[in-house]
N, C-alpha and C positions, 0 to 999 in steps of 0.2 A: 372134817366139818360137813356136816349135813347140809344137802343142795337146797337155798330157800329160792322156791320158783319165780314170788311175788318180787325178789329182788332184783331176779334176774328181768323181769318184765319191767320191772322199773328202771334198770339202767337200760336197757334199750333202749325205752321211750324218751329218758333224757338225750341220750347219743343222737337219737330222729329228730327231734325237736332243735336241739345243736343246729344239726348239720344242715336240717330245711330251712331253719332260721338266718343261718351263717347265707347261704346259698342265695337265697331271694333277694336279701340283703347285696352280696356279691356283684348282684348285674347291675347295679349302678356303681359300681367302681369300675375307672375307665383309667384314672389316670395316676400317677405317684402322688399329686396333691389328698386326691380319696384313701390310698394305701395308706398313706402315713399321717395323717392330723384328722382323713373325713371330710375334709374343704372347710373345715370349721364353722362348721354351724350346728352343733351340737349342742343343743338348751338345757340347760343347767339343773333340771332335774332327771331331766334322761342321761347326762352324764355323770351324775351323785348315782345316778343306780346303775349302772354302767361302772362308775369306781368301787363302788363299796362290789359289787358281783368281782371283779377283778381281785379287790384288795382282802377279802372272804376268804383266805388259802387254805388249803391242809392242815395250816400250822392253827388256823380261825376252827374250823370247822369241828375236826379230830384230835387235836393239839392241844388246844386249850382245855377241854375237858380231861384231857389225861394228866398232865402237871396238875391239874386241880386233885384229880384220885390220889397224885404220887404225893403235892409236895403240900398241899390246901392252901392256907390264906396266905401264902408265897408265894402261888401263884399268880395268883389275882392284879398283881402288875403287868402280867402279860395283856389280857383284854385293856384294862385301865391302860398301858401305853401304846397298843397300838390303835387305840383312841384318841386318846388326848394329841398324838403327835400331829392331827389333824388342826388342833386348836393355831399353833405354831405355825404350820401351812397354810391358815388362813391367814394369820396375822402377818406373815415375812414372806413368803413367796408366790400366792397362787398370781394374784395379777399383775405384780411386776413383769411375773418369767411369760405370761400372754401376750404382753404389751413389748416383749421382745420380739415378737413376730419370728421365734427361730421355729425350728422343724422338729426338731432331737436337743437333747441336752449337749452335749459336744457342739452342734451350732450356736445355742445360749455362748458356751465357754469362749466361743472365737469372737463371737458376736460382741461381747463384754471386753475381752482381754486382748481381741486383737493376735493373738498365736497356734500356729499351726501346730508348735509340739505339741501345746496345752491340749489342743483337741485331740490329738492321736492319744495324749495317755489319757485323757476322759473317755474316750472309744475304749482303751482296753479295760476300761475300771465299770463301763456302764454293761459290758459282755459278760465280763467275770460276775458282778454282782447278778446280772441277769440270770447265767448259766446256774450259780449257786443258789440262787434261788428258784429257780424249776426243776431241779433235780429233787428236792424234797417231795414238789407235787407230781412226781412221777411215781417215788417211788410209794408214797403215799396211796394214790389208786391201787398199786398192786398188792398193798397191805391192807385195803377193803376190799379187794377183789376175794384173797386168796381166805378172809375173813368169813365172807358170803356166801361166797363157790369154791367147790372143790378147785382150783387153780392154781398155778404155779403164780411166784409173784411177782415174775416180772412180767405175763402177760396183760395185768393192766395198766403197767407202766408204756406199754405196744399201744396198745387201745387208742389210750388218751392222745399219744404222740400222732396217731393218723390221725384222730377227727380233729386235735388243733390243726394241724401241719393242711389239712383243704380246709378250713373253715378259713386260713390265715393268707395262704396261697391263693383262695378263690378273689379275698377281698379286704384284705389288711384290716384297717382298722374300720371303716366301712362297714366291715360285716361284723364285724367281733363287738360293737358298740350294742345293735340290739340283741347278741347273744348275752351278750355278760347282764345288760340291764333283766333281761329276762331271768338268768342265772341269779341273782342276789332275791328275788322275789319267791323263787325257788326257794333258795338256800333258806330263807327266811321261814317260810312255810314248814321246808324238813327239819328246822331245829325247833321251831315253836309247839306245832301239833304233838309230835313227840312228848316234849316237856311235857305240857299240859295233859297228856293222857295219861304220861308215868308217875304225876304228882299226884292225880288222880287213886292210881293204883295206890300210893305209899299214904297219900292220906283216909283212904279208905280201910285198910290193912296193915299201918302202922309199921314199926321195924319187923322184917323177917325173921321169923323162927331161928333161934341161936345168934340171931348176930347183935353184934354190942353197939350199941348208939353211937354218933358219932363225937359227942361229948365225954363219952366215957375215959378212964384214965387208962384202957387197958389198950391192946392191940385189934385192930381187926381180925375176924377168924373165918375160917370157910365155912359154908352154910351146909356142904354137901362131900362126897369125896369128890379129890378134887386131882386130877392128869395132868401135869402141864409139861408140857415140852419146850426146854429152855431154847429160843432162839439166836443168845447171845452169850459170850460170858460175861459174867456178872459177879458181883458181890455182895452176898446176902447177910443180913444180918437177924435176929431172932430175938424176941424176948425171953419166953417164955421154955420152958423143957419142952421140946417139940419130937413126936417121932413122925420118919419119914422112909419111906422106900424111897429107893435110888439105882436108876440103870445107868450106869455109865455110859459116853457116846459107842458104839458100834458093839456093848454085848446085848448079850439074851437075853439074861435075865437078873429080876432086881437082889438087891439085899438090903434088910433092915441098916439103919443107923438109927442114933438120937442124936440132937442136936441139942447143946445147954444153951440155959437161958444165959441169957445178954453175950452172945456168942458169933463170931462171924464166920461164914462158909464162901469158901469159890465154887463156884460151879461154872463149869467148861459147856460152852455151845454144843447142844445136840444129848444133852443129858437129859433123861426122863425122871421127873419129882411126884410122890404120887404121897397128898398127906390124907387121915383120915379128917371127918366133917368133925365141927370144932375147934381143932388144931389153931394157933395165932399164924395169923401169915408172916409170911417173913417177907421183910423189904429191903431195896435195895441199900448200899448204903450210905449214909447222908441223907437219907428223904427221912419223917418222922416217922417215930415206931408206934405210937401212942396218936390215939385220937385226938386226945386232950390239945398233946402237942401240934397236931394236925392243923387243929382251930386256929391256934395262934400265929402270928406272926414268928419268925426264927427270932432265938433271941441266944442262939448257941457262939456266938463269938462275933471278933471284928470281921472274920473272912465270908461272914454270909451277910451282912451287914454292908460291903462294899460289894459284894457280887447283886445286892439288890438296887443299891445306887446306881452301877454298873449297868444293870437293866433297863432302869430308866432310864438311862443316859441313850442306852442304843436305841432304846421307841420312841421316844418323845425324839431324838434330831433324825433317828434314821429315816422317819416316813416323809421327810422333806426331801430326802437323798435315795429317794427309791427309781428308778428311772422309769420302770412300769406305770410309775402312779404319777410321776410328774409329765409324761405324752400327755397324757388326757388331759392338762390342762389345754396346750396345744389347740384342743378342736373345741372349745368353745368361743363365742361370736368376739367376746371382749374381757376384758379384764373383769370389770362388775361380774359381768356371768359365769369368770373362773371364781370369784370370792364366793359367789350366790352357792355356788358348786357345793364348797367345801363346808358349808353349814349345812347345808342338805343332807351330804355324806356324815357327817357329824350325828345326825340325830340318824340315818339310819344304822351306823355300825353300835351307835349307844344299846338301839333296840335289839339287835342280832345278840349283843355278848350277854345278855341278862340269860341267854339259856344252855350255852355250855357252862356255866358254872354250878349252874342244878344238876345239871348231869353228871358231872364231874362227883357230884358230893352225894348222887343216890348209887356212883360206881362204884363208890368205898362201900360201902354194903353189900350192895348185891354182885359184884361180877371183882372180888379184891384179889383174885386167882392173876390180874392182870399185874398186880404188884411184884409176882416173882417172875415171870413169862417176860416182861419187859417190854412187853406191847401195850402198855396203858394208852397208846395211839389209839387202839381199837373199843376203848370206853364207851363209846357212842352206838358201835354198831352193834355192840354184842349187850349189851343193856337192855333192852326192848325183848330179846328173848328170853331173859333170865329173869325180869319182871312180870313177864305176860305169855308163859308157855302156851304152846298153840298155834292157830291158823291168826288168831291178832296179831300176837307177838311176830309172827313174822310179817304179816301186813303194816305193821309199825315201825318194824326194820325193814322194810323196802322202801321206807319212804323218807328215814335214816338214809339208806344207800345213795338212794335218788340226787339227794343235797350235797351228799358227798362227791358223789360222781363229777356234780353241776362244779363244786368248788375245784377240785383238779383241772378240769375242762378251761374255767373262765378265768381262770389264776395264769395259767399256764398258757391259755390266748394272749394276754396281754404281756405277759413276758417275750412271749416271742415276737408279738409285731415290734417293741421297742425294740428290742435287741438288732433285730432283722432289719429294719427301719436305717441305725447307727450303722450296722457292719454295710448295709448295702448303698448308703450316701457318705459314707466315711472310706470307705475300701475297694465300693465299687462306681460304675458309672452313675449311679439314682434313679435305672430307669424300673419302671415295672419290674422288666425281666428279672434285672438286678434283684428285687426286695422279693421277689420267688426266689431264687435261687439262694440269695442269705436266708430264705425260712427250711429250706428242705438243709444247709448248713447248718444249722443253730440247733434245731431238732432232732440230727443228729446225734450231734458231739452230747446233750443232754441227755436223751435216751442210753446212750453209750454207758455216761457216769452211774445215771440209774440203777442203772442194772448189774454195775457191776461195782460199783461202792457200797461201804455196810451202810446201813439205813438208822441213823439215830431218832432221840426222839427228837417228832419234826417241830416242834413250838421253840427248841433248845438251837437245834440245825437253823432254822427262821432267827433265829436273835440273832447267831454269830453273823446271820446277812444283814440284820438292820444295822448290828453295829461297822460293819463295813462300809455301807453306806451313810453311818453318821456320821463316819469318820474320814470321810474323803470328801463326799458331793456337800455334804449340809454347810463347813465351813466356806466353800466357795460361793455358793450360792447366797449364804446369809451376810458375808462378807460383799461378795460383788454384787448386790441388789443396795446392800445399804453403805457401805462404804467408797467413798472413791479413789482412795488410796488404794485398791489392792494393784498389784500389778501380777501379772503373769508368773516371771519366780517364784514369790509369795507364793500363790497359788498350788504351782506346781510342786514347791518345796511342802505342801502344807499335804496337799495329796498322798507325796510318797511317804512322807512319815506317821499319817496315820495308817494310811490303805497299807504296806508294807508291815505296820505293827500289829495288825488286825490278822494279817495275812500267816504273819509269823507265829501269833497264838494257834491258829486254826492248826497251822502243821504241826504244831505241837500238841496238841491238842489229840490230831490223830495218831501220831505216833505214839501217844498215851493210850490210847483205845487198843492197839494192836501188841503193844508190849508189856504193858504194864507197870509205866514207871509212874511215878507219882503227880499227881492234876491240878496244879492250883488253881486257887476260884477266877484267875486272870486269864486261864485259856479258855474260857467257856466264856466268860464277860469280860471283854477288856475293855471295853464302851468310856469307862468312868478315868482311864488312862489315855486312852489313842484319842476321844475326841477335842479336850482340853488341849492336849500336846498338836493336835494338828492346829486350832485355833491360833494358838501360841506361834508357832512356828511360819504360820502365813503372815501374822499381823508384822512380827518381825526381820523376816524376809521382804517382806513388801515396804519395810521403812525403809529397809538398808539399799531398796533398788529403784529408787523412785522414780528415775531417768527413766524406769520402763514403763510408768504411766502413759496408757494412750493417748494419743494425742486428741480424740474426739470424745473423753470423758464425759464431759459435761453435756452433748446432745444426748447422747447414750442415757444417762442418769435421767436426763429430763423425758426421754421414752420411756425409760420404764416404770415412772410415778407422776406424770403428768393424768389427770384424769382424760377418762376414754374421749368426751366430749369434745375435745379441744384438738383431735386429729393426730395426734404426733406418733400414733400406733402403726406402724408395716411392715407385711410380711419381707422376708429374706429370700433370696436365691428367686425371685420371681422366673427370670429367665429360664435358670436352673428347670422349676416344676411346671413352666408353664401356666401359671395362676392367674395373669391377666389374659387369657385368650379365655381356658375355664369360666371365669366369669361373665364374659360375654355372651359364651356359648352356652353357660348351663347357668344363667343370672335369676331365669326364675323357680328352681328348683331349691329346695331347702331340707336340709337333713333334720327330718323329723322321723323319720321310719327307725 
């Protein structure tokens, strides 16, 4: 890959911008109240762009563009749910779970139910889901890294892990508030400009020489000859009579095949594919072969039919049960200002997904070489050169890069201060020292998986974590906010049977990946099984145990939906963080920065 310099200059200057910003930020964090919620005063539109920069991941960024090249209007649930599941958060938890005055979600859990186990297995559920969810935007940087620059791939997986790990360590949440807000305005800017300059090119200069519309009934074809080097194994499938050279992993040199139409081939990781321009691309298989088909919604059976239900199931409840996203309600003033939040966020992520979806559908043209390679991740960054050859086109992909960079960085700050936050007032004392020393842990063990896990695609890897999280934290929360029957059992009975069935696909799932035995649509989405089943199993666990109703249920209830006016809102552990001495001490200072 040819070194784009304009890239390299632009991630730079987002890493600079990061880390000055992170930094300045930083020296007004003094105490564990600032590390972990910010002292709460965080206004509700600086924390809408502060979420949605957070909530903007890998899987937003580079993700979604690429299921759109692979799989087209199948995809299109993915933006659609990790939107809408905002609607849900507005409506069932943003100002209840403020108006619990907890810290972390596992303090919510005790704070409600009253149980110490309840909260050590929400600690291990909010780490897990934390960790599996940063590992994607790890290793995602070093698949734009290695994209951009001649680099190896896990050195952007390195990068990212030092400028969070001081950005986070300088100043928890505190600092990471005006990074990420900064970072979504970013992000916004690198997918929009883009768009607009590439829609530009294609409606100036119409479909590319040789290649087939994307309505057409036939297959996409390469525009040019086309090298790719398979970085996975995979299974390809073919329309058309196709010839191909083929180097095997570790010989010299190539030898002819053909490949018949409607035909399927394996090919082993490390195989070099070399077809001449024209040729139908071949895709993976299970994504559509045919444009035609592209367009359409699947309509190949009941199994893609429940894996779309299945979808929806894990974004529409996961993004209530995300633990990164629910902190941030945390630091704003009051419940009103969490609700005010989540409209805000609302109309910004509306605006962000309108442009990986263009992207996504000018990649099937121009760059479909991603359809056998198996990095349709990289849709976004490699587009801009293959549209616009030149000193533009990489000027256009630097600033591609730029956003991308932003989205690993601010994705991956907020995962860590949550995470770091639980493990270090759950496991450790809660002092400062404490929630440094869980970041430089958490950062770790993540870097670690990174880099040494295969790397899927990340919008795919992103679902199995929302459904994890639909399927544990959402029915406890949407349960324990509105019901007052739930008891602790329930709860915990309700957790291990989804989180455990969630957990159980995934391994199966990889052990599929590495063997090759056969994948049903339930290891990749089990969302539309595990979350119903945990529902079920909490409601009636918690009838059958009702002696374990708290005893101070009803003040509880009336904290967490009484309106803010009327007083009945406070914080938790005051002692614990110090928060009335803070207020005295720092009573006229207001996080506005």
């Amino acid at each position: 890959m040819q070194l784009n310099p304009w890239a390299l200059v632009a991630i730079v200057m987002v890493a600079a911008v990061t880390y000055l910003l992170g930094h300045r930020s930083s020296r007004f964090a003094t105490t564990t109240h600032d590390f972990l919620v910010a002292r709460r005063t965080v206004r509700s539109r600086r924390n809408a762009a502060a979420i949605s920069g957070e909530y903007l991941s890998a899987a937003s960024f580079l993700g979604v563009a690429g299921v759109v090249l692979k799989d087209g209007a199948d995809a299109l649930w993915y933006p659609i749910g990790f939107t809408a599941g905002y609607l849900l958060l507005m409506l069932f938890v943003a100002a209840p779970l403020r108006r619990s005055g907890a810290y972390t979600l596992p303090d919510f859990v005790e704070a409600r139910l009253e149980s110490r186990s309840l909260r050590r297995l929400s600690t291990a559920f909010v780490v897990f889901i934390g960790v599996l969810y940063m590992v994607p935007q790890l290793q995602g940087a070093g698949l734009s890294l290695a994209i951009i620059l001649p680099t190896p791939a896990w050195l952007g997986a390195i990068v990212v892990t030092i400028l969070v790990a001081l950005n986070v360590i300088g100043g928890g949440m505190r600092a990471i508030t005006v990074v990420q807000a900064f970072q979504y305005w970013l992000k916004l800017f690198a997918i929009a400009a883009p768009a607009f300059a590439l829609c530009a090119v294609f409606w100036t200069g119409g479909t590319p020489d040789g290649a087939t519309p994307l309505a057409a009934p036939t297959s996409p074809v390469f525009l040019e000859n086309a090298h790719i080097d398979v970085k996975t194994n995979v299974r390809l499938q073919v329309d058309d009579l196709t010839a191909v050279r083929v180097r095997d992993p570790g010989a010299t040199a190539d030898h002819e095949a053909v490949w018949l139409a409607h035909s399927e081939h394996e090919v082993a990781e490390g195989t070099m594919l070399t077809f001449p321009a024209g040729a139908s691309v071949p895709v993976v298989t299970g994504a559509p072969v045919h444009n035609d088909n592209w367009l359409r919604p699947s309509s190949s059976g009941t199994d893609d039919l429940l894996s779309t239900y299945s979808l929806i199931f894990a974004t529409f409840f996961g993004t209530m049960g995300l633990p990164h996203v629910l902190v941030r309600f945390y630091t704003n003033p009051d419940g009103k200002a969490a609700r005010r939040t989540t409209v805000h966020v609302l109309l910004l992520l509306g605006l962000f997904y309108l442009f990986p979806t263009i992207l996504g559908a000018l990649a099937r043209m121009y760059v479909p070489k991603l359809l056998v390679s198996g990095q349709t991740d990289g849709a976004v960054l490699l587009l801009p050169s293959a549209m616009m050859p030149g000193v533009l086109g990489q000027i256009v992909g630097a600033v591609v890069a730029a956003g991308a960079f932003a989205a690993f960085l601010s994705t991956s700050s907020g995962l860590l201060v949550s995470v770091a936050g639980v493990v270090s007032t759950d496991m450790l004392p809660g002092r400062v020292k404490d929630f440094r020393l869980a970041t430089v842990l958490v950062i770790a063990v993540a870097a670690t998986l990174a880099v040494v896990l295969r790397p899927p695609d990340i919008s795919i890897s992103i679902g199995m974590t929302f459904a994890l999280a639909a399927s544990t934290f959402s029915p406890l929360l949407v349960l324990g906010i509105w019901w007052r029957g739930l008891t602790w059992p329930g709860a915990m009975a309700g957790m291990i049977t989804g989180g455990g069935s969630v957990l159980g696909a995934l391994v199966y799932n990889n052990a599929c990946s590495y063997t090759g035995w056969y994948m049903p649509w339930w290891s990749e989405q089990p969302a539309i099984i595990t979350v119903p089943a945990a529902f079920a199993v909490t409601v009636l666990i918690s009838l059958a145990t009702r002696k374990h109703l708290p005893v101070d249920v009803n003040p509880i209830m009336l904290r967490l939906h009484a309106p803010d006016p009327l007083g009945f809102m406070r914080d938790r552990a005051v002692a614990r963080f110090g928060q009335a001495e803070e207020k005295v001490r720092m009573g006229k200072g207001r996080h506005r920065k």
